[in-house]
C-alpha angles and dihedrals in degrees: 000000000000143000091244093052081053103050087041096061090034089059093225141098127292081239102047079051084047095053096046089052088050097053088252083143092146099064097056130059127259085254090043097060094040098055090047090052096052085053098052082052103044090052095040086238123190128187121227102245097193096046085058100049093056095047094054093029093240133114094212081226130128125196123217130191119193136179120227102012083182095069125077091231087076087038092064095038086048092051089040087060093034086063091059095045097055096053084042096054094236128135118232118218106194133196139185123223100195087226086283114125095214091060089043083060101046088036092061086034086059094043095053091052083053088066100243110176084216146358129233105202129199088191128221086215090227097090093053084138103047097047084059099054091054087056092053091049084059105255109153101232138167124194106215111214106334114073133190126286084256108038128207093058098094134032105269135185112199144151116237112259115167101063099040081050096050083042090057098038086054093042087060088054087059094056100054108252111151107202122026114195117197104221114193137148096234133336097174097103115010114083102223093054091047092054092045094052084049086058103046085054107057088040093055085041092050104038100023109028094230144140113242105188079064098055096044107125116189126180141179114253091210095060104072086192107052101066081052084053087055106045086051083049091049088045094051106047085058112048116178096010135114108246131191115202115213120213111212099205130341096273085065106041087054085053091040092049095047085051093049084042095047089053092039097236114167115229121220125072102354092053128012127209125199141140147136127310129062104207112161103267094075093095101047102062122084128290082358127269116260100229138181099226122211131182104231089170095068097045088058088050094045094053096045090053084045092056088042088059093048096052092046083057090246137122135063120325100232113055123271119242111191136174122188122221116269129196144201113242104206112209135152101294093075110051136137128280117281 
């Protein structure tokens, strides 16, 4: 089947079919794309991608990096852009970094020999120049959740971290807890993590008087058994008090929750347990996990609208730097003294 078949039955121009294919849907009436539709539908047309792409010099492919292709935050980006590129007839090629900033780089270089018309990127924080210098070639590039050390130089799509941080941290304070440790597997280098340890840091300096660099427990991943060495750490240092553990993403509250798990500690008012993500599973383990809930959805599908609008040539001049709403889910493992 061709264009002009559709057109044809559609009783309408190859160009008013070709707008329809292309997401022009503003300039065609509500009867116009429906019949077309029917049509499409009707005749099992398929555009030729390829042909397309050659007549308007584009691939109708967007590239997307993400960190960590193994945790159910990129899962949910991936499926966020993936949801804009479906209604905007355009293909996604995904990688996966590994959280190591030389594949990043290969990984982008690859991409762009692959012809993508833009890049959504989930940094490593550690190519910070080198993703500049893409943008001042030209190439049209988002980065999804992780920004750049010095953020406001490239479009970015985030969630806001400090303050949620600081509210939970504080929150903690009125219930009571006496010592918060900050358990993650690494800040040094990814944006959010960085902002969410700042803001640990002036809460427990505001509403604890402590110090928070003191109280900063990281742990490898790949060791099971270290984030169980430094929660044994955290619970001896403080003997007789009541203690909070905060979980700096989902990766590590799951560590943090095998390791409470693995030296039988009850949550709940001796020891508190809260972090960030909000994946599902926060509410089905006893007594309920306290979570700072995100919508990573949403920040996929922002940043791919957001690319969209750089390759059309549209959009503000100066980049766009966005962060969605968070917001703390209460819930039984932070509760009150007995």
């Amino acid at each position: 089947m061709t264009i002009d078949q559709v057109a044809q039955q559609a009783g309408v121009s190859k160009t008013t079919v070709s707008r329809y294919l292309n997401g022009r849907y503003d300039a065609l009436s509500d009867e116009t794309r429906e019949r077309i539709g029917l049509v499409i539908d009707r005749l099992h047309y398929r555009p030729n991608r390829m042909a397309q792409s050659l007549k308007a010099q584009n691939s109708r492919l967007l590239g997307c990096l993400v960190s960590d292709i193994s945790s159910p935050f990129s899962a949910l980006i991936v499926k966020g852009i993936n949801s804009v590129c479906l209604s905007a007839g355009y293909q996604l090629l995904l990688v996966d970094s590994g959280d190591d900033p030389e594949r990043e780089r290969t990984a982008i270089r690859d991409l762009l020999e692959n012809q993508v018309d833009g890049l959504i990127v989930n940094t490593t924080g550690q190519n910070d120049e080198y993703l500049i210098s893409l943008h001042e070639r030209g190439v049209p590039l988002v980065l999804a959740d992780r920004c750049l050390s010095a953020p406001g130089l490239l479009d970015t799509v985030a969630t806001e971290s400090y303050h949620i941080t600081y509210q939970c941290i504080t929150y903690l304070k009125s219930l009571g807890y006496e010592q918060v440790g900050f358990f993650t597997q690494g800040n040094e280098h990814v944006a959010p993590r960085i902002l969410r340890f700042q803001g640990y840091c002036d809460a427990l300096r505001d509403s604890f008087g402590q110090n928070g660099a003191e109280r900063l427990y990281q742990f490898r991943v790949e060791d099971k058994n270290d984030c169980i060495r430094q929660l044994d750490n955290f619970r001896s240092r403080y003997p007789g008090q009541r203690l909070a553990a905060f979980a700096v993403n989902g990766v590590a509250m799951l560590n943090l929750l095998q390791a409470i798990r693995s030296t039988n500690i009850q949550i709940g008012s001796g020891f508190g347990v809260c972090g960030f993500d909000d994946w599902g599973w926060a509410d089905l383990i006893p007594p309920g996990i306290t979570t700072i809930s995100q919508d990573s959805w949403m920040v996929g599908r922002h940043s791919a609208e957001l690319l969209l609008e750089r390759i059309a040539g549209k959009g503000p001049q100066l980049p766009v730097y966005e962060e969605l709403p968070n917001r703390l889910e209460i819930r039984g493992s932070t509760v009150t003294g007995d």
